[in-house]
C-alpha positions as CSV (number, residue, x, y, z in Angstrom):
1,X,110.7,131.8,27.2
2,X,108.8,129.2,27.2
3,X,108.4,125.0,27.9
4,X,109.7,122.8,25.1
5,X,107.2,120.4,23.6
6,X,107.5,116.9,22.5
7,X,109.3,117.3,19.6
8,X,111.7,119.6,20.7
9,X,112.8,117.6,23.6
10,X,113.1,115.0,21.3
11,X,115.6,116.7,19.7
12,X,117.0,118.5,22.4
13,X,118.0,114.9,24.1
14,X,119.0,113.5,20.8
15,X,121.8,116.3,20.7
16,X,122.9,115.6,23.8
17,X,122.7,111.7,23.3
18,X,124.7,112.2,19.9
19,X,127.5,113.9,22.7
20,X,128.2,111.1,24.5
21,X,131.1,109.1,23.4
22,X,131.9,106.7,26.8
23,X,129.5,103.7,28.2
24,X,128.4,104.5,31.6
25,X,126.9,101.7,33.7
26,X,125.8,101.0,37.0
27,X,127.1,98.4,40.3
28,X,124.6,98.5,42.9
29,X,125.8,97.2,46.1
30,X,122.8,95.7,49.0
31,X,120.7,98.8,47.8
32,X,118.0,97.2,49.4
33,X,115.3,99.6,49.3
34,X,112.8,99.1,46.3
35,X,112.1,102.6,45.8
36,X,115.8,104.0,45.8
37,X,116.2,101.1,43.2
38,X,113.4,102.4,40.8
39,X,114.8,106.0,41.3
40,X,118.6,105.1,40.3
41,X,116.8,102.8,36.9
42,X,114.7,106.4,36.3
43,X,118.0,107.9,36.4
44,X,119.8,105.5,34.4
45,X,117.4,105.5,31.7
46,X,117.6,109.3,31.7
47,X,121.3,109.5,31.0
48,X,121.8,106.3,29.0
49,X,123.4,104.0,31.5
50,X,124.6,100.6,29.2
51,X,124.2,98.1,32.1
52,X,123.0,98.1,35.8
53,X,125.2,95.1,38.3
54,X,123.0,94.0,41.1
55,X,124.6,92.5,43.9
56,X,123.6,90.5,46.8
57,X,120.7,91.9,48.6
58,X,119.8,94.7,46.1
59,X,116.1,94.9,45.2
60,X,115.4,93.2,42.5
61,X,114.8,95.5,39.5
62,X,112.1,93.6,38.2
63,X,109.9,94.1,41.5
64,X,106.5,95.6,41.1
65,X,107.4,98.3,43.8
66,X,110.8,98.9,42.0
67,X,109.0,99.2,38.9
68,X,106.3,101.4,40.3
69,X,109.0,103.9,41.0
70,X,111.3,103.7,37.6
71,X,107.7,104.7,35.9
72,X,108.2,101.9,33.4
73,X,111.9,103.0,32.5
74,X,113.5,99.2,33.3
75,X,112.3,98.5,29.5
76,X,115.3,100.7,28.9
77,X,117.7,99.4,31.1
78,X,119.6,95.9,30.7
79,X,121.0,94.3,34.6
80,X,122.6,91.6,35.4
81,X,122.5,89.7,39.1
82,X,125.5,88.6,41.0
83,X,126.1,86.9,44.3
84,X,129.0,88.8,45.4
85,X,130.8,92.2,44.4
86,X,133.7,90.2,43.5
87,X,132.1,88.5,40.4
88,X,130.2,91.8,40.1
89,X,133.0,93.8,39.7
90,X,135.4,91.4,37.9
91,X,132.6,91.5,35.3
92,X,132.0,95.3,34.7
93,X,135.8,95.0,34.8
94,X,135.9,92.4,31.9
95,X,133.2,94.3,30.1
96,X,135.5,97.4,29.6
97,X,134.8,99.4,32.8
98,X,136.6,101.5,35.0
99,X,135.0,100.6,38.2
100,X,134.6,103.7,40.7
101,X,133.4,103.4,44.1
102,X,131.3,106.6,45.6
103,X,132.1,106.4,49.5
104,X,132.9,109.0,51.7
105,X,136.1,107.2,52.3
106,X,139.9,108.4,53.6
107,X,141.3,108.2,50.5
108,X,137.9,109.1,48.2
109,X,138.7,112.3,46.0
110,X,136.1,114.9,44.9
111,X,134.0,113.2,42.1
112,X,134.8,116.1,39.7
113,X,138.5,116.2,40.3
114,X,138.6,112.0,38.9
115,X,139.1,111.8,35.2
116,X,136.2,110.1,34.1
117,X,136.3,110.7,30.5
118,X,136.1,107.0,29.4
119,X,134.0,104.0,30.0
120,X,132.6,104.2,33.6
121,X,130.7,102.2,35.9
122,X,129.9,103.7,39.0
123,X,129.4,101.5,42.3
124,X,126.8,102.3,45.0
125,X,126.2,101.0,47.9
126,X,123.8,99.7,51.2
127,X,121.7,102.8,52.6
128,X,123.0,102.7,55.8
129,X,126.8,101.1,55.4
130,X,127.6,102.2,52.0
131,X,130.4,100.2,49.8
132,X,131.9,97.1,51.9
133,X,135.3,96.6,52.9
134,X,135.6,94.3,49.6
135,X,133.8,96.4,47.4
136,X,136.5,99.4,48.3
137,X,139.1,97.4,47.8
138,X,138.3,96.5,44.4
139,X,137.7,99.6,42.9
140,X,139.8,101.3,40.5
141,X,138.9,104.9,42.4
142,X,136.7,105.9,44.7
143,X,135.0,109.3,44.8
144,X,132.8,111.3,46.7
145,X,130.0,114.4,46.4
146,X,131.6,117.2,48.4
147,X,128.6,118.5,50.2
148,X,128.5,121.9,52.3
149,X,125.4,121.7,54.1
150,X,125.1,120.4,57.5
151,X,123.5,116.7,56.3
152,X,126.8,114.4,56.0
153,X,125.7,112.1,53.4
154,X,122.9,112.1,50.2
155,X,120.3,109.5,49.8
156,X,121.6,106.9,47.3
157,X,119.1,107.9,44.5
158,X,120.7,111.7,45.0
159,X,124.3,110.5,44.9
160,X,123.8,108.1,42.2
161,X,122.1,110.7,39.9
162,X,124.9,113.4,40.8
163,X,126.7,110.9,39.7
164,X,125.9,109.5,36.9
165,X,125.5,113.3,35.7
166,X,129.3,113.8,36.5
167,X,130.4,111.1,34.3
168,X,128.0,113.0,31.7
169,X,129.3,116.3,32.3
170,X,133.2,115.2,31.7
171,X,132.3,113.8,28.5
172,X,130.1,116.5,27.1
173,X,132.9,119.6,28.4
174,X,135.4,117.6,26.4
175,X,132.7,117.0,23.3
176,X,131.4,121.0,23.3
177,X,128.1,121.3,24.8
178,X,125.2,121.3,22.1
179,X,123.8,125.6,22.0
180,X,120.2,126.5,22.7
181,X,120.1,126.6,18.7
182,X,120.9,123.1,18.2
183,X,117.8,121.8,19.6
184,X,116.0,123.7,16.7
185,X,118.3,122.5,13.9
186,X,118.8,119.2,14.8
């Protein structure tokens, strides 16, 4: 076994991209910390999010510490800014999303057990208080990241890439994952 090299990976991602047949985008709620910021815009750009929402006191993508952190990778993203969650979320809404909440919340359900095999956008929220009251009230679901360890919650980069990988994985079980040989044909 051995590493791929550039052109292989090229390939490799380009058989995986050619799998994915929903949008995914992004709501981030108060995320206020630059660096979780430039982590979940690395993410994005890694699994093809369409659209990042940024709401209220979210860092501002464009930041030099936020971009420090995405490595450059906001060139790939598109985000728009909002004032509240409301507008934020009647817009992903209006754009043709489902909009799920991740909260550990009373009535959140396992992330995997949602169907999420359509057009997705997946809200985050504040560090330390997660989604708002408003925010959970708006969304169409909310879902959570079942964890087994003895930490009771992920950093929001963590939870948004487990995520955002979730919504991938539906979509791609559904699609037939691309074989070890494709990324040598393709």
């Amino acid at each position: 076994m051995r590493q791929l090299g550039g052109t292989e990976l090229k390939r490799l991602h380009r058989s995986w991209r050619r799998k994915d047949s929903f949008r995914l985008s992004l709501l981030l709620e108060d995320v206020q910390s630059p660096f979780n910021v430039g982590s979940i815009m690395r993410t994005a750009a890694a699994l093809s999010v369409s659209e990042l929402y940024v709401v209220g006191r979210t860092a501002e993508p464009s930041s030099p510490k936020v971009q420090k952190t995405a490595l450059g990778t906001g060139r790939y993203l598109s985000w728009s800014t909002h004032e509240d969650v409301t507008t934020a979320v009647q817009t992903a809404r209006a754009d043709g999303y489902l909009v799920v909440g991740l909260e550990l919340a009373d009535e959140a359900e396992p992330l995997a057990a949602l169907d999420l095999r359509r057009d997705v956008c997946v809200v985050l929220g504040n560090e330390d208080r997660g989604l708002s009251a408003t925010c959970l009230s708006l969304c169409d679901a909310v879902g959570y990241v079942p964890q087994t360890g003895r930490v009771g919650s992920l950093n929001v980069a963590a939870a948004a890439a487990v995520a955002c990988y979730e919504v991938r994985r539906q979509a791609w079980a559904d699609a037939g994952a691309p074989g070890s040989g494709d990324a040598e044909q393709a």
